[in-house]
Every structure is written in structure tokens, then in C-alpha cells.
ROTORFI-644514 format. One line per field, with one value per residue (C-alpha): residue in three letters; z, x, y. Coordinates in nm, 2 decimals. Each point is the difference from the previous one (the first is absolute). Last residue first. Layout:
N
residuo (Ala_...)
w (Z_...)
u (X_...)
v (Y_...)
REM end
This chain:
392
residuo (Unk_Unk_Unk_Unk_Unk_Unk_Unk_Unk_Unk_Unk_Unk_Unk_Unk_Unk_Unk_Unk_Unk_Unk_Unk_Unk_Unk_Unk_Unk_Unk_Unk_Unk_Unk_Unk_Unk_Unk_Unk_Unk_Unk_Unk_Unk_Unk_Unk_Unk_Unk_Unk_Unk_Unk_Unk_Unk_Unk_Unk_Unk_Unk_Unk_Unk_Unk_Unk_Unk_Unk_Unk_Unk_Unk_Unk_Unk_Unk_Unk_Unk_Unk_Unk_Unk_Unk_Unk_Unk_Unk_Unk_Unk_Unk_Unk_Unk_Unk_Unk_Unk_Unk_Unk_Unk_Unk_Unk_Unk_Unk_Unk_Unk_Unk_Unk_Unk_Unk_Unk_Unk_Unk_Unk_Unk_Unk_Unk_Unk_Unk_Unk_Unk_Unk_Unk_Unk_Unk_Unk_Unk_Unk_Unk_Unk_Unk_Unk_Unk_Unk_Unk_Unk_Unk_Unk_Unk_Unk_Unk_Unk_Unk_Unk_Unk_Unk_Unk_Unk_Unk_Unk_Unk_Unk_Unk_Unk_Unk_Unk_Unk_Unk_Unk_Unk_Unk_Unk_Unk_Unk_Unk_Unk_Unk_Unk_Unk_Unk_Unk_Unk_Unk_Unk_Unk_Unk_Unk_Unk_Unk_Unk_Unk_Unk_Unk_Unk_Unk_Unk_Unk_Unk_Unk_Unk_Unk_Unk_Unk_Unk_Unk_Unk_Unk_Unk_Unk_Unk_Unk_Unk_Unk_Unk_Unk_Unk_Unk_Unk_Unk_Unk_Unk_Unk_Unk_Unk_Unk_Unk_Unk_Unk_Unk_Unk_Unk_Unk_Unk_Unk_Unk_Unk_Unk_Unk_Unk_Unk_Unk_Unk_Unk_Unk_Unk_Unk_Unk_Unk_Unk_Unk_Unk_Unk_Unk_Unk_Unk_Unk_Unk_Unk_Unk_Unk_Unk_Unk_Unk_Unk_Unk_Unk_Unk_Unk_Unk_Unk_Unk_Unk_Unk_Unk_Unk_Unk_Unk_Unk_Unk_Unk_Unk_Unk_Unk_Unk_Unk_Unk_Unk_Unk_Unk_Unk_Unk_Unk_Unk_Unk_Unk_Unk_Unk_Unk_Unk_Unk_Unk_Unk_Unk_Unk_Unk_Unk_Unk_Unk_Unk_Unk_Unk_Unk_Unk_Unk_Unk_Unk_Unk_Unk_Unk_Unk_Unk_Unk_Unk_Unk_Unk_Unk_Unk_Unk_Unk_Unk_Unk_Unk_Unk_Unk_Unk_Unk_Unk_Unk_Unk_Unk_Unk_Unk_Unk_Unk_Unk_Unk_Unk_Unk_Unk_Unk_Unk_Unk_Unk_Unk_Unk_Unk_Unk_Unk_Unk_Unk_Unk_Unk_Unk_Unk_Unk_Unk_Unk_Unk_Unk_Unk_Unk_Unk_Unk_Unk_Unk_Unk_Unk_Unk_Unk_Unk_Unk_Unk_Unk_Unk_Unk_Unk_Unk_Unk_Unk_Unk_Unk_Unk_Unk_Unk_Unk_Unk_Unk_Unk_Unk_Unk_Unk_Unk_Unk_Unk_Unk_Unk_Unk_Unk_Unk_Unk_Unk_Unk_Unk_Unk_Unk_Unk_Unk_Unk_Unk_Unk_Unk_Unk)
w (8.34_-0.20_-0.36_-0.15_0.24_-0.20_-0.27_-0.36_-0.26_0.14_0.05_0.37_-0.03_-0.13_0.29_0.24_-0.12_-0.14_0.19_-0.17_0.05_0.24_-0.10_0.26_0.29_-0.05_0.06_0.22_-0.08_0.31_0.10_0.15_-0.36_-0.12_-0.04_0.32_0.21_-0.21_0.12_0.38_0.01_-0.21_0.22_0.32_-0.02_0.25_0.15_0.18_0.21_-0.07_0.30_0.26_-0.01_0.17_0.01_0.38_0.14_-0.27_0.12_0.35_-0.06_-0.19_0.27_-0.12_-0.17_0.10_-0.13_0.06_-0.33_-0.29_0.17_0.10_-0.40_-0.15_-0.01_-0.11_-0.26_-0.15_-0.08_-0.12_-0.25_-0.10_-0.06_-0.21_-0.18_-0.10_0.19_0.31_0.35_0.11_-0.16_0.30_0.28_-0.16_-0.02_0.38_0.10_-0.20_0.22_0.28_-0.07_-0.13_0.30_-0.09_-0.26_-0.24_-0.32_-0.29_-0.15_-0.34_-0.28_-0.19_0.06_0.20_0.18_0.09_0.14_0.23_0.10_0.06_0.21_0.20_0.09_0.14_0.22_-0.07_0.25_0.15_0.33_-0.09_-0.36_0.00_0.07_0.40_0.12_0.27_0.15_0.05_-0.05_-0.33_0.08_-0.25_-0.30_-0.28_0.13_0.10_-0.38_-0.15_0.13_0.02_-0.40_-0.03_0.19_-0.16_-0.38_0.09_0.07_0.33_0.08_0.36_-0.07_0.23_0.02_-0.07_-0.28_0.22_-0.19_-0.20_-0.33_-0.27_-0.35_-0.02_-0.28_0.26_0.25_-0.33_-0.07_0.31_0.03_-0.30_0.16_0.31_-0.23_-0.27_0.11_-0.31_0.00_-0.27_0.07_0.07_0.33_0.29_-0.04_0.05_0.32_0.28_0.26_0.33_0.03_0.32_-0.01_0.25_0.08_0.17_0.14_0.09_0.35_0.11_-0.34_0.05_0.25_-0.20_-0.31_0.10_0.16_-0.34_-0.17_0.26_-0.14_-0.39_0.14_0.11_-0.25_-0.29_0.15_0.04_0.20_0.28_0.40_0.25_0.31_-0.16_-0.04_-0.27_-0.12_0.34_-0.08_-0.34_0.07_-0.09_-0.11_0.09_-0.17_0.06_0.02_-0.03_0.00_0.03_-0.23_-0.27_-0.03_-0.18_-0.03_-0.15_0.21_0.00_0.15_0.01_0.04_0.07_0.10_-0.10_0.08_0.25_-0.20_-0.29_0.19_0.14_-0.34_-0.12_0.29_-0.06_-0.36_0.08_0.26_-0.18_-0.33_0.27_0.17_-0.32_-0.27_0.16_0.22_-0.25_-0.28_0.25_0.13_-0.35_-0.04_0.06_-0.17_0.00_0.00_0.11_-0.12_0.11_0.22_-0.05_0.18_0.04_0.00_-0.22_-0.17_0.22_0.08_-0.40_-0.04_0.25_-0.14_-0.38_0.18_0.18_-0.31_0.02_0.09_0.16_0.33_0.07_-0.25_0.04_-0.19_-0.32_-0.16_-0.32_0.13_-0.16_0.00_-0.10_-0.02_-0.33_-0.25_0.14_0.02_-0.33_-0.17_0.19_-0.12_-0.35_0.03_0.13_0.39_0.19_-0.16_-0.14_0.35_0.07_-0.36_-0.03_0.35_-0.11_-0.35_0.21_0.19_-0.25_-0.20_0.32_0.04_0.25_0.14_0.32_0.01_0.32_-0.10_0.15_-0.10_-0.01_0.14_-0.25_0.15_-0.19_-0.34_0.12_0.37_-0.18_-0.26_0.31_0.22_-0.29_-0.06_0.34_0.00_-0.30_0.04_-0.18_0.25_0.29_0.19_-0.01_0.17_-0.02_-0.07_0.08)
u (3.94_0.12_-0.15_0.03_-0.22_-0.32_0.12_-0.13_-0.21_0.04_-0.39_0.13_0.16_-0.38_-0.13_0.25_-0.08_0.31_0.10_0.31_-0.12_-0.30_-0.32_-0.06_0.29_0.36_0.11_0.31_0.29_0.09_0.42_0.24_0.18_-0.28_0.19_0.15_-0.31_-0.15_0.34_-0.02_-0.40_0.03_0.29_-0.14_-0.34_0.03_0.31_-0.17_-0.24_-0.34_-0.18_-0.21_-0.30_-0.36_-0.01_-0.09_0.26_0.27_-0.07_0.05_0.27_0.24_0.25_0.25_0.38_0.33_0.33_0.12_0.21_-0.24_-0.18_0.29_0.13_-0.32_0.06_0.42_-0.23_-0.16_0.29_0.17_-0.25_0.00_0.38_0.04_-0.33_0.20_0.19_0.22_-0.03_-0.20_0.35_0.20_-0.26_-0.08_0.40_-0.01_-0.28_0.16_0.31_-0.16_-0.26_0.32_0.06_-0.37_0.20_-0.31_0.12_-0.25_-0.21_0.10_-0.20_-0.31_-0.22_-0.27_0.25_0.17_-0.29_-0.12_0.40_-0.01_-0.34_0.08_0.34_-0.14_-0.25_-0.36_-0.23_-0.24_0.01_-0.16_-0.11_-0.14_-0.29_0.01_-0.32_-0.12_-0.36_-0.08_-0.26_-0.16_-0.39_-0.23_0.29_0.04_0.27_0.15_-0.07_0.13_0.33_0.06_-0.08_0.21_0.32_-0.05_0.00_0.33_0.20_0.17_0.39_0.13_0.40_0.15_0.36_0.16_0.19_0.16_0.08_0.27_-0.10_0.27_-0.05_-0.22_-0.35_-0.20_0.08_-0.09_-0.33_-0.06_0.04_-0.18_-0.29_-0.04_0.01_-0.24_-0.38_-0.24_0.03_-0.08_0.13_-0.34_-0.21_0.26_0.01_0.36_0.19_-0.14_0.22_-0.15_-0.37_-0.16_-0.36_-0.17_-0.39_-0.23_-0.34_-0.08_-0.02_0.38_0.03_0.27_0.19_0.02_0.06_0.27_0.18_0.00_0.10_0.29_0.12_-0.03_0.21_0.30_-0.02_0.02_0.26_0.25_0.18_-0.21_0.15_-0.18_-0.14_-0.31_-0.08_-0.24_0.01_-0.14_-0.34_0.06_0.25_0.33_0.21_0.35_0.38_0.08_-0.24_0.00_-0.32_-0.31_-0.20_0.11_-0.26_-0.17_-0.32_-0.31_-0.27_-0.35_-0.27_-0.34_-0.40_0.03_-0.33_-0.23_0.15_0.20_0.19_-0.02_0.25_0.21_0.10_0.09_0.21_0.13_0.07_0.16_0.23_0.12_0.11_0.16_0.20_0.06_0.01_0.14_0.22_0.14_0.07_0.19_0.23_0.04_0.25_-0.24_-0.22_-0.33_-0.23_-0.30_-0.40_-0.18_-0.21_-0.38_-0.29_-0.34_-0.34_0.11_-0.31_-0.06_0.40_0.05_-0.31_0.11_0.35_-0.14_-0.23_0.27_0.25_0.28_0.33_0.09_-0.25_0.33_0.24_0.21_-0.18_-0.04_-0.34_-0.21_-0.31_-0.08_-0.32_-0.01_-0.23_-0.25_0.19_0.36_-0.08_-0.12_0.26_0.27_-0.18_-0.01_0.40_0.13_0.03_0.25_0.37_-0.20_-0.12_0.32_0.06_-0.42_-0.02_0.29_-0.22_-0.35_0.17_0.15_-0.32_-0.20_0.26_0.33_0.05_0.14_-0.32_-0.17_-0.26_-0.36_-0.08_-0.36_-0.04_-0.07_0.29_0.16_0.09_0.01_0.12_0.30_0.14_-0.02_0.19_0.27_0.02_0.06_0.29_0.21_-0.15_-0.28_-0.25_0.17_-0.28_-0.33_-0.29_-0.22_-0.34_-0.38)
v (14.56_-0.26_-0.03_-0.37_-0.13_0.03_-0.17_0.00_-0.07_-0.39_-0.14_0.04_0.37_0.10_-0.13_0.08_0.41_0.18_0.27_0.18_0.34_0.08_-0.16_-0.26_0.06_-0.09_-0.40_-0.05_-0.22_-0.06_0.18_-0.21_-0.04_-0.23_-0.30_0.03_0.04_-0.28_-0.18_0.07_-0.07_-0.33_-0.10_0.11_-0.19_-0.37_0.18_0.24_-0.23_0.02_0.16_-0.23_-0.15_0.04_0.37_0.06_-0.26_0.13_0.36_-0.06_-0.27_0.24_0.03_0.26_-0.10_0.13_-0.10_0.38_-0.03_0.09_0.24_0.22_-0.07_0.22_0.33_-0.10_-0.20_0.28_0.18_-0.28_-0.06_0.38_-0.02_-0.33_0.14_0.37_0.23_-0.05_0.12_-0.32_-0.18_0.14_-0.08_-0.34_-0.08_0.13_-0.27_-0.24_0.04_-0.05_-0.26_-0.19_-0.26_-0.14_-0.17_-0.17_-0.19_0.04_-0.32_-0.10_0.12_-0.13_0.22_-0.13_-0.24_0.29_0.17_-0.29_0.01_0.36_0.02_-0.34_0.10_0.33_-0.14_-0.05_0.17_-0.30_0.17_0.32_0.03_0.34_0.22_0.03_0.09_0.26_0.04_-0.38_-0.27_0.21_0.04_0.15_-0.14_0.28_0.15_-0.37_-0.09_0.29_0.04_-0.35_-0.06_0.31_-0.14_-0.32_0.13_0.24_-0.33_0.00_-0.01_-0.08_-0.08_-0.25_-0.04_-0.35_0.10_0.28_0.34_0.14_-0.19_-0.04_-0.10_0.30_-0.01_-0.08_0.29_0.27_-0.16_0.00_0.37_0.01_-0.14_0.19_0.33_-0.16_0.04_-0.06_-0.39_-0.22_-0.40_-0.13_-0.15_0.02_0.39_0.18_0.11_0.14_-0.01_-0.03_0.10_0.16_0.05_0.17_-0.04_0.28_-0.02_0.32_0.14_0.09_0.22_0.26_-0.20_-0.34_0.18_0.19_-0.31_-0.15_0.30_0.02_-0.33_0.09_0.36_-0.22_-0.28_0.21_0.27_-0.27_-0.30_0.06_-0.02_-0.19_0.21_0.04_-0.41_-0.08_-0.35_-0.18_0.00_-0.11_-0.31_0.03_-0.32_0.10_0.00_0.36_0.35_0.35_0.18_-0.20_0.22_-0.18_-0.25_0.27_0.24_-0.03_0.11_-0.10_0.25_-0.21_0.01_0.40_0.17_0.26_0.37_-0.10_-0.28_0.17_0.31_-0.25_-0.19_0.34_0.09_-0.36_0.09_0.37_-0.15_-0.29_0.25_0.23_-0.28_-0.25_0.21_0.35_-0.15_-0.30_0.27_0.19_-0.27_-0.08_-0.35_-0.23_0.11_-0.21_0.27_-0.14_-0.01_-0.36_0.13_-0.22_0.20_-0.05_0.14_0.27_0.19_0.27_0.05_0.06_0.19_0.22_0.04_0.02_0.32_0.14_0.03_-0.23_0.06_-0.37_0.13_0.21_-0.14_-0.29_-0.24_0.23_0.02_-0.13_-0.16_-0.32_-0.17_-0.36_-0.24_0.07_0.23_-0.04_-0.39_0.00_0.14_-0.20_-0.31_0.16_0.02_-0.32_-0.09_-0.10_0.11_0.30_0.13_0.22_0.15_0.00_0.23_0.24_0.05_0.04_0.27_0.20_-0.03_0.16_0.31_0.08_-0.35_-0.16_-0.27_-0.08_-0.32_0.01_-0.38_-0.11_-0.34_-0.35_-0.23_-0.29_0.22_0.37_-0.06_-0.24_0.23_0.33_-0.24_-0.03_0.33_0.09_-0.21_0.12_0.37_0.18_-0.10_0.12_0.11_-0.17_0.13_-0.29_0.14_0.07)
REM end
């Protein structure tokens, strides 16, 4: 029996995938978007190579891991009825971490988060009647609770239907939740809402970029247009897994729903740029919350442009409603069960913020054994070579 995992190739999902095969010893069913076996084993070492080197990988696939090669929003994610029935014979439990986090793509966000949701509890409710579930966890997102303004939400009252949504994310992650809870009323289920995930506490290396060149882009302004004493709820990716796993793992989690974030103890904006400037070197920016206007329709021209000025911009007109709602989410559930509470952003942001610059936003990504350019650690320890000289 398995942990159906979805997600596995994702910035999140590769991370709880890391920690079940190092602290945990299940079989992993893993969903992988791919068209042959090789294609599927290469997507899997781009995602797993920040965790785990290659031979570990190569065991795992050989002793722990069985991937079927589908598409989430496919009926029965296009397998063939035999992988499907082997897939629901074998899952005794199910981690969803699979999302489209487009913020932008009304139809990407339907046909990832509704139709993808749909076929994975319909899976999940096809092994539970045929031998049992142990657990359906769900991924989801603090930002469920729609539009919000200087407050300290608690989980059970995040989602509130007649409250607007700032964008197709939100809106479909919230009815995935409810979803869940009406398709499978008899399994023990546990959401997970993360705020802004944002870099791992442990080491500088990240493989997720588009929230951090958006900072990137805020900290290199002279001018803020926000409040210095506005909260921003950031959580390392490391403490989001750990939680993930742990309470999936745990017989008897206290509560269905946890908020995966920093909650009260939030660092303001003041505390972010002057922890940042110290870092550096620089002097602290001035903040004119009077500007969010105007910086708001600078974004909107430059989103238009070409090149990294543009992109950054882009991503941060996505971004700016959570940056100004001064809202943070009660972490106490998850902090109570864990025994500690997340590191706080400005304990890792300048390592993460100038790896990401040093690297151009992009990881320097290791190809698969044998296929050009791959140079084995070994061989790029003794100094023959490098195995991260090829990007892939």
C-alpha cells in the first residue's frame, strides 16, 4: 500500500515527497504529466534534485516509488484500466498537493484546481470502498478567505461565500475545499492552508522564483507605496512540508483544517526591508503608502513591457492585493501540534534574494545520468568536472 502523491514535481510537493522518502519508509504512487517512463524519471530528478542526489533518487524509483504517467484532469488521469485499478488497489492514502497557481488563467485554474480536485477525490472515493481510506489531505490556501483588511483570521472562519475573491486561484482552491468535504463525508480528511510561501529557512537554493523576483524588484525601489507597519504572512517551504507530512502521518491530528503560516508573529514591512538593508549594506527605503495608486498604474504600464523590468512587474501587479490587505491567519493549531513555530522571513531572505539573483531566477538544474552534459557528483568532487554546469 501507498501514499498517493500528487504534485510531486511541483515546489511544494516536492518537498513532502523529500521528507516521506528520508523520515518515513511508505511507498509513494507519484502522478507524473509524462508521455514515456524516461520522461518521467527526468521531470522527477529536476524536482527532487534540490533534496535528494542522484543514486538516492535511483533507488527510491526502484524500491519506493511507483509512478504512473497521466494527466490530473483527465478522466481516471488517462490511464489505462488496469494502471487505474492498481492505482486505487494500492493507495491507502492520499497527499493533493497538484494546483495551478495562475492567477491570471481563469481556465487553467478550472481545469487544474476543479477538474484535477474532482478526479483525485473520485479516486480517493473509489479505494476507500474498495478497502479503505486512512487519509485524504488537501492542500489548499489561506486565500480562500476572499477579500480581507487589517485582521487575524482564524481557519474556521476563513471561508465566507458572500465575500468577494481577489482571483481565479482563490475562488476555485475554496470550492475544492468544499468539494472535498461533500464528495468524501467518511474519510478522514485534513486541509492545509499556507500563506505565502516564500523560500526554505534551512539554505539559500530555491526552485520557485516568481514570488521572489517580485521582491527582488520591491527591494531594489527607493520608494515603498505601502505601510511600514503592515504585516506580511510569509512561511518557509521546509515548515509547510514538515506540517504537511507530519499531521498526514499523525493517527489523530486535533483539527480538520490548519493554517500554514506565521499568524500573529508576521513581521511587518519595516522589519523585512530594514533586516534586508542591514544584509546588504544599503540604506533602508522610504515607504509613502500615498503611492499605492500610482505604483499600481506604473506596474500596469511596465506589465506590458518586455524584458525582466517587465516580467517582475507582471508578477507583482498578481501579487500587490496580498501585500496590502495587512492580514495574517492564526497559526496556533499547527504551531500547538508541531512544537515551534515558522522561522521568520527575515532570518533567510538575503541569502534567498541574492542566490536568486546570482543565478538569474533560474536553479542550476542537473540532467539525468547519461544524457549530455551529466557529469556524476563524484567525479565533479575529485574536480573532472561539474555537474551543474549544464542547466536544464
Amino acid at each position: 500500500m501507498a501514499i498517493f502523491l500528487t504534485g510531486s514535481t511541483g515546489y511544494i510537493g516536492a518537498h513532502v515527497a523529500s521528507i516521506l522518502l528520508e523520515r518515513h519508509m511508505d511507498r509513494l504512487n507519484l502522478l507524473v504529466r509524462a508521455k514515456t517512463e524516461q520522461e518521467a524519471n527526468e521531470r522527477l530528478w529536476r524536482a527532487l534534485q534540490l533534496h535528494l542526489d542522484f543514486p538516492q533518487l535511483q533507488e527510491a524509483l526502484e524500491t519506493r516509488i511507483s509512478v504512473f504517467r497521466g494527466d490530473l484532469t483527465e478522466p481516471r488521469f488517462g490511464l489505462d484500466r488496469a494502471e487505474y485499478t492498481r492505482l486505487v488497489g494500492t493507495t491507502e492514502s492520499v497527499i493533493h498537493c497538484a494546483a495551478s497557481l495562475n492567477r491570471k488563467s481563469e481556465k487553467s485554474c478550472l481545469n487544474v484546481n476543479l477538474r484535477g480536485t474532482l478526479e483525485v477525490a473520485q479516486l480517493a472515493r473509489r479505494a476507500h470502498d474498495a478497502h479503505g481510506l486512512r487519509r485524504f489531505s488537501q492542500v489548499s490556501t489561506v486565500a480562500v478567505a476572499g477579500h480581507r483588511s487589517h485582521e487575524v483570521v482564524g481557519e474556521d472562519s476563513s471561508i465566507d461565500w458572500n465575500r468577494s475573491d481577489y482571483d481565479p486561484y482563490a475562488r476555485t482552491k475554496k470550492f475544492c475545499e468544499h468539494m472535498v468535504r461533500e464528495l468524501l463525508p467518511d474519510v478522514s480528511r485534513t486541509v492545509f492552508r499556507p500563506s505565502i510561501v516564500l523560500g526554505d529557512s534551512r539554505r539559500a537554493e530555491t526552485t520557485q522564483f516568481d514570488m521572489v523576483r517580485a521582491f527582488v524588484f520591491l527591494a531594489g525601489l527607493p520608494v515603498l507605496p505601502f505601510r511600514s507597519t503592515d504585516r506580511i504572512d510569509i512561511v518557509p517551504v521546509d515548515y509547510v512540508a514538515e506540517s504537511v507530512v507530519a499531521l498526514h502521518q499523525k493517527p489523530n491530528p486535533a483539527h480538520e483544517i490548519y493554517h500554514l503560516s506565521s499568524g500573529t508573529r508576521s513581521e511587518r514591512f519595516g522589519q523585512l526591508t530594514r533586516a534586508l538593508a542591514e544584509a546588504a549594506g544599503k540604506m533602508e527605503p522610504l515607504y509613502w503608502p500615498g503611492l499605492e495608486r500610482n505604483f499600481s498604474a506604473v506596474l500596469n504600464w511596465l506589465s506590458n513591457s518586455r524584458g525582466p523590468a517587465g516580467r517582475s512587474a507582471s508578477l507583482l501587479k498578481v501579487f500587490m492585493p496580498y501585500l496590502v490587505w495587512d492580514t495574517v491567519f492564526d497559526n496556533s493549531r499547527v504551531v500547538a501540534e508541531m512544537g515551534r513555530a515558522p522561522d521568520p522571513f527575515s532570518k533567510y531572505c538575503y541569502p534567498l534574494l541574492r542566490f536568486s539573483r546570482d543565478q538569474h531566477f533560474s536553479y542550476p538544474y542537473r540532467p539525468w545520468a547519461g544524457s549530455a552534459g551529466f557529469v556524476h557528483e563524484d567525479v565533479a568532487a575529485a574536480g573532472v568536472g561539474a555537474a551543474r554546469e549544464s542547466r536544464s
